[in-house]
C-alpha positions in Angstrom: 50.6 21.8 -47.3 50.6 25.2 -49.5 47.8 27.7 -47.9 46.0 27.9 -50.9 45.6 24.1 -51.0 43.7 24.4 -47.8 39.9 24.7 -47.3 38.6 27.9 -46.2 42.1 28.9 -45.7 42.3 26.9 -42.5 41.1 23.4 -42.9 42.5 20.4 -44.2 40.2 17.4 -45.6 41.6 14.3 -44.3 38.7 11.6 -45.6 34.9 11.6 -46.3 32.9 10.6 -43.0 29.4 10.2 -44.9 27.2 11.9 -47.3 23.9 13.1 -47.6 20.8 14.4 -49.6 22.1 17.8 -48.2 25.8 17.8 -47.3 29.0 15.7 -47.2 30.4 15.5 -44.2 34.5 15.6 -44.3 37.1 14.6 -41.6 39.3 17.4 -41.9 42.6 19.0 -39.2 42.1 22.8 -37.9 45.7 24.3 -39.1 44.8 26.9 -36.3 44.0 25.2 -33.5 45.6 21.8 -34.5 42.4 19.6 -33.9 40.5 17.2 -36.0 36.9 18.6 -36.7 34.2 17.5 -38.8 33.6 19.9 -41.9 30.0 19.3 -43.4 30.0 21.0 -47.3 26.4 21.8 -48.2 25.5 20.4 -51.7 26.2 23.2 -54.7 23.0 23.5 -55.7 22.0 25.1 -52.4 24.3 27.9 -52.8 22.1 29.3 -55.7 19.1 30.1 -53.4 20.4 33.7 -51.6 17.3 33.1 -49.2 18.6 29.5 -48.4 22.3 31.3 -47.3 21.5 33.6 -45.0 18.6 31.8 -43.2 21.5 29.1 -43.1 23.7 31.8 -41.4 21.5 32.9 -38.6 20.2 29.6 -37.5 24.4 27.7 -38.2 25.1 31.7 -35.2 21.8 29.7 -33.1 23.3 26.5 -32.8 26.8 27.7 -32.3 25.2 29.5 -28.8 24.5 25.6 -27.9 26.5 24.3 -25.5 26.0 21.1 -24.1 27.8 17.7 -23.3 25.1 16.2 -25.6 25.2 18.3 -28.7 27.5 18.7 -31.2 29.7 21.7 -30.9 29.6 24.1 -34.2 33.0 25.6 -34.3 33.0 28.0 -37.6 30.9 28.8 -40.8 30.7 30.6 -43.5 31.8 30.0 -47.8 34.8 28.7 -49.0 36.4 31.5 -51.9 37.7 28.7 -53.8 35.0 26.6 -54.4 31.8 28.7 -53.4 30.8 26.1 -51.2 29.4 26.9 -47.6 30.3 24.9 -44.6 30.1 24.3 -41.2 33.0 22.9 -38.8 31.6 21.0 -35.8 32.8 19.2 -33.3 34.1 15.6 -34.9 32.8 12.7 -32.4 35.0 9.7 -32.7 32.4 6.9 -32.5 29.0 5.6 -34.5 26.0 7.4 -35.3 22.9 5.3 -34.2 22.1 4.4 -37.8 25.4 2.6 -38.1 25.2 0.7 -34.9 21.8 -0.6 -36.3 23.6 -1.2 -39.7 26.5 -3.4 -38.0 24.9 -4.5 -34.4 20.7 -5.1 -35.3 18.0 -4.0 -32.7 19.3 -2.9 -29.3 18.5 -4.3 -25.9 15.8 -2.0 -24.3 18.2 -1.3 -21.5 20.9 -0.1 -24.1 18.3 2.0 -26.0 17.2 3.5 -23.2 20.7 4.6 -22.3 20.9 6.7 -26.0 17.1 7.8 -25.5 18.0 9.9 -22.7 21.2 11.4 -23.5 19.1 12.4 -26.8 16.5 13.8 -24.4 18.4 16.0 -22.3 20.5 17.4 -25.3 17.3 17.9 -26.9 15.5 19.8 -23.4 18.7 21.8 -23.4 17.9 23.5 -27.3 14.2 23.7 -26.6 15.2 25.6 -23.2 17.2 28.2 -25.7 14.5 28.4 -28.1 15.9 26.3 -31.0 14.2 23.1 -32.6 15.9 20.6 -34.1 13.2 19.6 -36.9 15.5 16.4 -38.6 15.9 14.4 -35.3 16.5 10.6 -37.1 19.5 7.5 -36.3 21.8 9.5 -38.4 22.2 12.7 -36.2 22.6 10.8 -33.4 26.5 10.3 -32.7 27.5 8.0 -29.6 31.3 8.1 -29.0 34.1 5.9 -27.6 33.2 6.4 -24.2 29.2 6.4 -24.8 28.4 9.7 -24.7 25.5 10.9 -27.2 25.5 13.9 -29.0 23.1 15.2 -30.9 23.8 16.4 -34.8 23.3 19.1 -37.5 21.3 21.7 -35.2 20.1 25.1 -37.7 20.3 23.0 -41.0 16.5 21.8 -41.2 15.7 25.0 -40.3 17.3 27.0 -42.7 16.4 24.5 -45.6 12.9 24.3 -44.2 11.8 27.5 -45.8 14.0 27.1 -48.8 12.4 26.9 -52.7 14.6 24.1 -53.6 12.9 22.0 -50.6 9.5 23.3 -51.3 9.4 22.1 -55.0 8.9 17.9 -54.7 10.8 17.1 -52.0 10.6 16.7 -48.0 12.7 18.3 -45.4 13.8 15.4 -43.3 13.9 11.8 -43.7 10.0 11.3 -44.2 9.8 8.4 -41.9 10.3 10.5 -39.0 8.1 13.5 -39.6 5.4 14.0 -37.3 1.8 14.0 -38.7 1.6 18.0 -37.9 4.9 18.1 -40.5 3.3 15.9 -42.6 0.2 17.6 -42.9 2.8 21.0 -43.9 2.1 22.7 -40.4 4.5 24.1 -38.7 7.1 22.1 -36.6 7.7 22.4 -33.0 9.7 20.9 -29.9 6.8 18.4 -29.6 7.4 17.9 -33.6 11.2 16.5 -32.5 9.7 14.6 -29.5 7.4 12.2 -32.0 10.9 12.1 -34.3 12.5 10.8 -31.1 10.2 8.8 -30.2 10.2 6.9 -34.0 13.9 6.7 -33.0 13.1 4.7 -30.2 10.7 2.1 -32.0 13.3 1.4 -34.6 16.2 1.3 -31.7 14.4 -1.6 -30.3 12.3 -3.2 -33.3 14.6 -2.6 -35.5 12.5 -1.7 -37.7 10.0 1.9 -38.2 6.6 2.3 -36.7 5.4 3.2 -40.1 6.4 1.4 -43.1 5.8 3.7 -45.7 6.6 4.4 -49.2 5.9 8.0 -49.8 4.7 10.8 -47.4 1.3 10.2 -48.7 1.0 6.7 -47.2 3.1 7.8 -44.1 0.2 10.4 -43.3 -2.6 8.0 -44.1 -0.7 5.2 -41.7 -0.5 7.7 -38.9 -4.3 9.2 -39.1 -5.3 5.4 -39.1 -4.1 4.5 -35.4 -0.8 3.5 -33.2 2.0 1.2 -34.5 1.9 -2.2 -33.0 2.7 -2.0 -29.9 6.4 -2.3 -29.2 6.1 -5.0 -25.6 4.2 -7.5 -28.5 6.4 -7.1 -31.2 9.9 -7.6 -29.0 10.6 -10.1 -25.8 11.5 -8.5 -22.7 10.4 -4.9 -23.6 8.4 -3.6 -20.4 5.0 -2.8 -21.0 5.6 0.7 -19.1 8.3 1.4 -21.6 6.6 0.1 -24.5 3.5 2.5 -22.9 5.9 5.9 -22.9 7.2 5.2 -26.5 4.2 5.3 -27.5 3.1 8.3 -25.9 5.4 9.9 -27.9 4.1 8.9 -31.3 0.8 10.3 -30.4 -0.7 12.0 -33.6 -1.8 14.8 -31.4 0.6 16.6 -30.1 -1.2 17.8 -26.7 -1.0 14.4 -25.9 2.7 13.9 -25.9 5.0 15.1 -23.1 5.2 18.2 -22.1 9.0 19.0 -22.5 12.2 16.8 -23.3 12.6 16.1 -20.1 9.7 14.6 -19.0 9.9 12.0 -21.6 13.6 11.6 -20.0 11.9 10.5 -16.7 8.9 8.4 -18.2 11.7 6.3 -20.5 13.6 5.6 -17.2 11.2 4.6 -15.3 9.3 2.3 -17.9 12.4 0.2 -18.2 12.0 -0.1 -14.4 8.7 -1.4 -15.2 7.3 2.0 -13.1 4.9 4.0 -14.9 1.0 4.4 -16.6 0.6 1.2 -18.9 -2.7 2.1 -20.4 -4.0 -0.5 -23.2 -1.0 -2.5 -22.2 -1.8 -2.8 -18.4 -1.8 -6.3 -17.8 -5.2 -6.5 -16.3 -6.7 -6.5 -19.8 -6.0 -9.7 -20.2 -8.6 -11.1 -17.6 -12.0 -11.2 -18.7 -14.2 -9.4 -15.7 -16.8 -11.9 -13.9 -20.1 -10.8 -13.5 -19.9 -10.6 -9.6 -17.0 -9.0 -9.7 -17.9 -5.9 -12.7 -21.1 -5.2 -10.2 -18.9 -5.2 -7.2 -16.8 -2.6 -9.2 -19.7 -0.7 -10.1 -20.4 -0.6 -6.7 -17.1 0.7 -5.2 -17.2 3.0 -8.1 -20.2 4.9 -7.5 -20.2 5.0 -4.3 -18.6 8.3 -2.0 -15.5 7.4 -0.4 -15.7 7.1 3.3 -15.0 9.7 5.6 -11.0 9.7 6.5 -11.2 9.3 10.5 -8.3 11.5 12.1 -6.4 9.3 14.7 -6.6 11.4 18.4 -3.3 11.7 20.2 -3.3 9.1 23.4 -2.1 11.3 26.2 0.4 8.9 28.0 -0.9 7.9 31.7 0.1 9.8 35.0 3.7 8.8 36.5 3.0 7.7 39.7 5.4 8.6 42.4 7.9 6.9 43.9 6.9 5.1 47.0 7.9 6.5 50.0 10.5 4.4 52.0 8.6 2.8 55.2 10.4 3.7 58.3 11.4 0.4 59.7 9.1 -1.6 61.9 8.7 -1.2 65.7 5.5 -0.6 67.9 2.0 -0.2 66.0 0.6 3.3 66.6 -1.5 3.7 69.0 -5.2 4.7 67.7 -6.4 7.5 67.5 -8.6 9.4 70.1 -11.7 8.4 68.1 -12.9 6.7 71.3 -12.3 8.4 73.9 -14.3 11.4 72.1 -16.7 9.5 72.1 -16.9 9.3 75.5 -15.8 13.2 76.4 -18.9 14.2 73.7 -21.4 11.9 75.9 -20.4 13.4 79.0 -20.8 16.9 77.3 -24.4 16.0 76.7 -25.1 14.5 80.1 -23.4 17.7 81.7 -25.8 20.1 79.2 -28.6 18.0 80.4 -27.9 18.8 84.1 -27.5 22.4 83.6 -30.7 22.5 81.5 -32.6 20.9 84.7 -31.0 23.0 87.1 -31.9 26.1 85.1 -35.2 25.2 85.0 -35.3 24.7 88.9 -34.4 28.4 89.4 -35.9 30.1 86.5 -39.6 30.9 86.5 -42.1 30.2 84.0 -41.5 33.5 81.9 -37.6 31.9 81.0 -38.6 28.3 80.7 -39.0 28.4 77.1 -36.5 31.0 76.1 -34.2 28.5 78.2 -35.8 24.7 76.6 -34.7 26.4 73.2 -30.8 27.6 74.4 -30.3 24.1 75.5 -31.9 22.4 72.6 -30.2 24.1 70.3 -26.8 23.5 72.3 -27.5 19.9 72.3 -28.0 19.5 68.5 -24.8 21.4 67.7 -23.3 18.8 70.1 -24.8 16.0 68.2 -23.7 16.8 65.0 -20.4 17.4 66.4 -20.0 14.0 67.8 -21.5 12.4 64.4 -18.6 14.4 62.7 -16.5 13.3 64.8 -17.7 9.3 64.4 -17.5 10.0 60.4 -13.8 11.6 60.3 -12.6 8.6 62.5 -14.3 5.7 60.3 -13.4 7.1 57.3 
């Protein structure tokens, strides 16, 4: 084909892929590279607004810095000479968008959803992490390919359109249904704002239908101040009531009350289809009327301090006892010991003290006889504590 019949100068349209309030999305082959892209021409009438390109510049540069197995690649951007037209080459995803495998398959099982819901989650953590909100998260700009990988679509065009005068004069960025009541209310949107958009994505993945049926963005605003959708466990069999619980987390008006970061919601949608996870209103215990007995008992256990937690000592293990000694083999008992016969050798002792004592006497005079009396006496109870010693240590 003749250069000058060729988009951009490099592009060759193959087919229309789908078509929007904002663009038309064209299946065209990369001359250059010889690949099949995805070539989305913005409508005419947004080539008038000079504010509209160059915001549409900058933020088409932002998402081209993405790079991620779950977002759509932009290759190239810029206007076509011929035609005046600007574009934007991305990454073409052979596969379905999420609105047309609700078009041609219905609801999803919760298992299948949550499969999508995560991919979508960690593409959408990824841009957050680099500073860059989505704002137009909905079915359509979520791609799922042959081999069920998700990507996520069309980053830097809500925001460049967002603060365009064609948008601002009767009509609303974004497919109303899936604004987020901060949007709604004209504040400005942030990565909570695509959080509640994901999380309407999730209702309809499973109901099959919106949280919100609205009409206008009037009603849609008036619905969400009013309270939650129904919840999602009631209006679909075998939908966990943790899962149905983290859904609706995410369509919390307030947006302090949603999750903290992409992620997080990963983790809750994971482990609600385990059935792991905060129910709130949709714990099952609400379905049991409370006795009497058992509300005061629970008033009880309530107000009263927690016990003291006891610390568990360490048991120090028992003493080993030694080994035995081997006995030496048997022969003659041991004789006994000389207990006895110091008994007798301690009796003689005293008798022999005795004697000396007397015979002292018999040859002292009168002037020793008491110096003497107290010698002996003395002599004799050393002996006789001696010999009880002696009985103790051999009866022992």
């Amino acid at each position: 084909m003749a250069t000058e019949q060729l988009f951009a100068d490099r592009y060759r349209l193959e087919r229309r892929l789908g078509v929007g309030g904002m663009a038309t999305v064209q299946l065209a082959f990369d001359t250059r590279l010889e690949r099949l892209v995805a070539v989305k021409l913005l409508a005419e009438h947004l080539a008038e607004d000079s504010a509209f390109v160059s915001r549409f510049r900058r933020e088409a540069l932002s998402a081209a810095k993405l790079v991620h197995p779950n977002i759509v690649q932009v290759f190239d951007f810029g206007t076509d000479n011929h035609s005046g037209r600007q574009f934007i080459v991305m990454e073409f995803v052979d596969g379905q968008s999420c609105a047309e495998i609700l078009r041609d398959r219905g609801p999803l099982a919760p298992r299948d959803a949550v499969e999508i819901l995560t991919q979508a989650c960690r593409g959408l953590d990824y841009a957050h992490r680099n500073g860059v909100v989505h704002r137009d998260v909905k079915p359509g700009n979520l791609m799922v390919n042959t081999e069920g990988v998700v990507k996520l679509a069309d980053f830097g065009i809500a925001k460049a359109a967002e603060q365009s005068d064609i948008t601002k004069v009767g009509s609303v960025l974004g497919t109303a249904a899936y604004l987020s009541p901060e949007q709604a209310r004209g504040e400005k949107a942030g990565p909570s704002s695509d959080l509640y958009a994901l999380g309407v994505v999730s209702y309809q993945l499973i109901a099959g239908r919106l949280p919100y049926e609205a009409a206008s963005l009037t009603d849609l605003a008036r619905l969400q101040e009013a309270g939650a959708p129904p919840r999602l466990d009631l209006e679909v069999r075998d939908v966990p009531p943790a899962l149905a619980a983290g859904i609706a987390r995410a369509l919390d008006r307030d947006p302090a009350r949603r999750y903290a970061d992409a992620a997080e919601m990963e983790d809750a949608l994971h482990d609600g289809l385990a059935g792991i996870g905060a129910t709130g209103d949709l714990d099952s215990t609400h379905m049991l009327p409370p006795t009497e007995d058992a509300t005061r008992m629970l008033e009880r256990t309530q107000s009263a301090p927690p016990p003291p937690r006891r610390r568990l000592q360490p048991v120090d293990e028992p003493p080993r006892r030694p080994a035995p000694k081997r006995r030496a083999p048997a022969g003659p008992p041991p004789r006994q010991s000389s207990g006895g016969a110091g008994k007798w050798i301690a009796l003689v002792l005293v008798l022999l003290l005795i004697a000396a004592g007397g015979y002292a006497y018999t040859q002292l005079g009168t002037e020793k006889q008491v110096q003497l009396n107290e010698d002996v006496s003395g002599t004799v109870n050393d002996a006789v504590n001696d010999f009880k010693q002696l009985v103790q240590d051999n009866t022992r």
